[in-house]
C-alpha positions in Angstrom: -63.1 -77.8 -13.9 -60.3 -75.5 -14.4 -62.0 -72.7 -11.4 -60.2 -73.3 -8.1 -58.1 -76.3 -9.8 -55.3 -74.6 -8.3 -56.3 -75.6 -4.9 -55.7 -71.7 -3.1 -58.2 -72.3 -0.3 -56.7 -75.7 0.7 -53.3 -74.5 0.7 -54.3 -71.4 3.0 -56.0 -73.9 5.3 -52.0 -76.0 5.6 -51.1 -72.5 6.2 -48.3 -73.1 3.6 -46.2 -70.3 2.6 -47.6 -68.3 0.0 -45.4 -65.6 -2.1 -47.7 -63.0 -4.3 -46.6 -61.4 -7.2 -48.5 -58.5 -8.1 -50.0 -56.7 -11.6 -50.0 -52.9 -10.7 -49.1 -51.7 -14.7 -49.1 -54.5 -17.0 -51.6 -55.5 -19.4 -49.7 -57.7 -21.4 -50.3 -61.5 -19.6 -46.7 -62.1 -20.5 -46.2 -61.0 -16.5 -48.4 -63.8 -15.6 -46.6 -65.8 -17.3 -43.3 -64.4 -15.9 -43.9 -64.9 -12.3 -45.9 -68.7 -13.2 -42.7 -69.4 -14.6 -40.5 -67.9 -12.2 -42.3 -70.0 -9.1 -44.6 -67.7 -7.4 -46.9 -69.0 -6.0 -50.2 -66.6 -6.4 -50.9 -63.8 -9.0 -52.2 -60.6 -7.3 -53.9 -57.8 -9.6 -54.2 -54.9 -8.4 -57.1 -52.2 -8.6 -57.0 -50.4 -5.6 -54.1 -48.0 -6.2 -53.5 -48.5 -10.2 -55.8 -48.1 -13.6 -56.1 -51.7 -14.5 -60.0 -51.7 -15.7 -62.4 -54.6 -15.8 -60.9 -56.6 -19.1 -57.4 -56.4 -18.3 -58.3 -57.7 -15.1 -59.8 -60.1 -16.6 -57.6 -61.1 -18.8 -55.4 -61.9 -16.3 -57.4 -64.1 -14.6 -58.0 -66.4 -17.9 -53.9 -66.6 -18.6 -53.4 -67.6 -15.1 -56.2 -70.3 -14.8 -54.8 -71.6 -18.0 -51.7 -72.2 -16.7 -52.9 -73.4 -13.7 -51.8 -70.2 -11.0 -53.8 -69.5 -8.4 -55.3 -65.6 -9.3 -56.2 -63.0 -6.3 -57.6 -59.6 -6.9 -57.5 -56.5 -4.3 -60.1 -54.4 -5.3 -60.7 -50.7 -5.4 -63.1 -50.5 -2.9 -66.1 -52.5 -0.8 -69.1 -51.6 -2.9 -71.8 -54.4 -4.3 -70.8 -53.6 -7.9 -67.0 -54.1 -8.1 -66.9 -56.9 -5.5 -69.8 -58.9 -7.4 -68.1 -58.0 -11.1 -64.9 -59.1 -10.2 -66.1 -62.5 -8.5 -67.7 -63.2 -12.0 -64.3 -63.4 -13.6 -63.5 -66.1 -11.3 -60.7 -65.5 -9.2 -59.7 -68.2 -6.7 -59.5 -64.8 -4.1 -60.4 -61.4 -3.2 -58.3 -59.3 -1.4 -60.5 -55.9 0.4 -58.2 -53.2 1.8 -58.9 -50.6 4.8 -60.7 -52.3 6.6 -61.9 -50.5 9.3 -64.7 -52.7 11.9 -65.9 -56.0 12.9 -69.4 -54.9 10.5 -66.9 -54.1 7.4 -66.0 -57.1 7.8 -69.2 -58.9 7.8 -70.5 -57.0 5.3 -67.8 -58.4 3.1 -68.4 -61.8 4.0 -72.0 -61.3 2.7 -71.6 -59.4 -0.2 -69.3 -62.4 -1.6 -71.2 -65.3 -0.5 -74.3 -66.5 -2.1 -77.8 -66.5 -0.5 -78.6 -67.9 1.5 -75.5 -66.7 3.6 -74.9 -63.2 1.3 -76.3 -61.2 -1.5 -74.1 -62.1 -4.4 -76.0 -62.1 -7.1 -75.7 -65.4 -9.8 -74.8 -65.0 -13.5 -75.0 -68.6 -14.1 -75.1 -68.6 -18.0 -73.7 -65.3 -18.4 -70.3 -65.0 -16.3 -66.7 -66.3 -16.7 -67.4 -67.9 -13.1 -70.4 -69.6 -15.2 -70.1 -70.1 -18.5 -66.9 -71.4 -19.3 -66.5 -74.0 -16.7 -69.0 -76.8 -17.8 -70.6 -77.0 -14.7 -73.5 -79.7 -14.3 -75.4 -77.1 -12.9 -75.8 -73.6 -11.2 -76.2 -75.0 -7.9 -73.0 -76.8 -8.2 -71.4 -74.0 -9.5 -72.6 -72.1 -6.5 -71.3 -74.9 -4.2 -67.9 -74.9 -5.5 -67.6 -70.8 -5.2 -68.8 -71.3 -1.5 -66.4 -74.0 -0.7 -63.0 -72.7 -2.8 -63.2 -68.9 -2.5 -60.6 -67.2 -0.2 -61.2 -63.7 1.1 -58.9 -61.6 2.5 -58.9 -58.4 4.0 -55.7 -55.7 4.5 -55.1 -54.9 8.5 -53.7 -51.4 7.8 -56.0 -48.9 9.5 -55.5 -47.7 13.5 -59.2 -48.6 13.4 -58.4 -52.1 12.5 -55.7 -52.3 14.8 -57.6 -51.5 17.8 -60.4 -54.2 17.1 -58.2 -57.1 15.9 -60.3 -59.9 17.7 -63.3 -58.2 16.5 -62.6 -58.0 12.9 -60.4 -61.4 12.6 -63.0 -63.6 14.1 -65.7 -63.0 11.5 -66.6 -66.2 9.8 -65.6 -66.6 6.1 -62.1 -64.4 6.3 -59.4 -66.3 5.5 -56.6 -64.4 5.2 -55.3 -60.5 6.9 -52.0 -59.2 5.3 -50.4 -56.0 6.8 -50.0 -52.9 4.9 -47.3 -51.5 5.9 -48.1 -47.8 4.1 -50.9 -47.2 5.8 -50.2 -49.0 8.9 -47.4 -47.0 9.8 -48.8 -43.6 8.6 -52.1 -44.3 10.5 -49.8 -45.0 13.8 -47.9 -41.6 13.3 -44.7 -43.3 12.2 -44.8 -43.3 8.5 -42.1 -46.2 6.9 -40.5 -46.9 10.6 -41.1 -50.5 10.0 -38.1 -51.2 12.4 -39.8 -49.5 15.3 -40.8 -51.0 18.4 -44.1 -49.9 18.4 -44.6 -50.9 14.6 -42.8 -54.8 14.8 -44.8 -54.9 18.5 -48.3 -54.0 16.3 -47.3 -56.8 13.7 -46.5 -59.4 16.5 -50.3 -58.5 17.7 -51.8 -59.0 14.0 -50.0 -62.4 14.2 -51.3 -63.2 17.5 -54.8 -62.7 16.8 -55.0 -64.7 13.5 -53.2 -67.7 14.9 -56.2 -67.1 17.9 -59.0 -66.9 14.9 -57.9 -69.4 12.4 -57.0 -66.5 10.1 -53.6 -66.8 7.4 -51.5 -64.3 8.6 -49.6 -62.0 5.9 -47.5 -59.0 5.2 -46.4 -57.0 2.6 -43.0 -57.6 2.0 -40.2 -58.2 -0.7 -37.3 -58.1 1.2 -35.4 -61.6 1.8 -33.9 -60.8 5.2 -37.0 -59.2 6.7 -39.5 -62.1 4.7 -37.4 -65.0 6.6 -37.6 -62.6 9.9 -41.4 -62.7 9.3 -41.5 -66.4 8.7 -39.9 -67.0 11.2 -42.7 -65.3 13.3 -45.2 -66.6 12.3 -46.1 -65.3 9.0 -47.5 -67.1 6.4 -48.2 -64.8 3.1 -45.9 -62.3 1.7 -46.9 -60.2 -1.1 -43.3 -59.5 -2.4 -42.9 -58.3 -6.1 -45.0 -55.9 -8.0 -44.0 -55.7 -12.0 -43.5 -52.3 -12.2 -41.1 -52.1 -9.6 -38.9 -55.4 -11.1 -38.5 -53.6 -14.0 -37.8 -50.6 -12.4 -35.4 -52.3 -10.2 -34.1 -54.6 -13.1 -33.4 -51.5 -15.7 -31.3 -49.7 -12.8 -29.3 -52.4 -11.9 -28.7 -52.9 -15.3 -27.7 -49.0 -16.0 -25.4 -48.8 -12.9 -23.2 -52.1 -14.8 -23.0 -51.0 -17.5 -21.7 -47.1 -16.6 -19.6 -49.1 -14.2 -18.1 -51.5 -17.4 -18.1 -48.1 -19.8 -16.0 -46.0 -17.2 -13.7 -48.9 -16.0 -15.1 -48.9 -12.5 
């Protein structure tokens, strides 16, 4: 079976380190095959905060299960209909940002799962999840989505932050990654991620996963500050976003070449 070959949910388990690169712009799947090629180590696509729709993303997903690299997808929002449509594409993960409550969570948790533990509904025959996998059957199809699915969930709300035990201990969430945006704007210190009160906030996200069994992550692209992290206790960094390589690529590229031009 080429679903969850990629072994995502075992690897989160060994708490290995795990460096995202994400699809905010693209719809070409030469990225995925950039960053599969380049050596990171999960693909995330993006819907929340870009205008990726429903094929590219799945597109996506089918060039990186073909060559064999893990896929995640932070959706848009927590509603039945785009948690349940993206699942059917088959992503090894699903990433849910804001999250607010312990009962966000749960709801979650249910809306992904299968009864008799959720209310995903089962396109057996008619979904990439179903129909292009070969599975003997629909009940071992719904086995292997119920054993190899990871779900994670973005710690980036005040809310969040005052209920970390709450939230982090529900059954079925695997992995919380920090956003540091909204993090820092909801704690009234908008892109201080070197102040006290915003590394002492981290250290407690970190504390309560490593209580709860939960794969702690961060947003984060920088080398120094990723092997800070590491070194901390983090475990997932979501580091590169294609827009902003390019970006990043086509100034450093500008600024050398003025520099050659002028003599500098």
């Amino acid at each position: 079976m080429r679903i969850y070959a990629t072994s995502l949910k075992q690897r989160v388990r060994q708490k290995d380190i795990l460096i995202f690169g994400g699809i905010a712009d693209s719809r070409s799947g030469a990225v995925v095959e950039m960053y599969h090629q380049t050596g990171y180590d999960v693909l995330l696509i993006d819907r929340e905060h870009t205008a990726l729709n429903s094929e590219t993303v799945l597109e996506h997903i089918r060039m990186a299960r073909a060559l064999g690299l893990p896929c995640a997808v932070r959706v848009a929002d927590t509603s039945y209909h785009e948690l349940n449509r993206t699942l059917d594409q088959a992503p090894d993960a699903v990433f849910v940002p804001r999250i607010r409550s312990r009962e966000e969570a749960e709801e979650i948790v249910r809306t992904v799962s299968y009864p008799p533990k959720g209310i995903r509904g089962l396109g057996a025959s008619t979904s990439p999840a179903g129909k292009y996998m070969g599975w003997g059957s629909p009940a071992e199809m719904v086995e292997a989505v119920g054993k190899n699915l990871v779900v994670g969930i973005q710690i980036e709300t005040a809310e969040a932050l005052a209920d970390l035990d709450g939230i982090l201990s529900v059954p079925g969430i695997d992995i919380a990654v920090v956003g540091n945006d909204d993090l820092s704007l909801g704690m009234g210190i908008l892109g201080q991620l070197d102040s006290p009160r915003y590394i002492e906030a981290v250290y407690r996200i970190i504390a309560a996963c490593d209580r709860h069994g939960v794969l702690p992550g961060i947003a984060c692209g920088d080398p120094a500050r990723m092997r800070f992290w590491k070194e901390e206790g983090m475990r997932a960094f979501w580091a590169a976003t294609d827009i902003c390589l390019m970006w990043s690529a086509a100034q450093a590229q500008m600024e050398a070449i003025r520099a050659a031009l002028t003599g500098e």
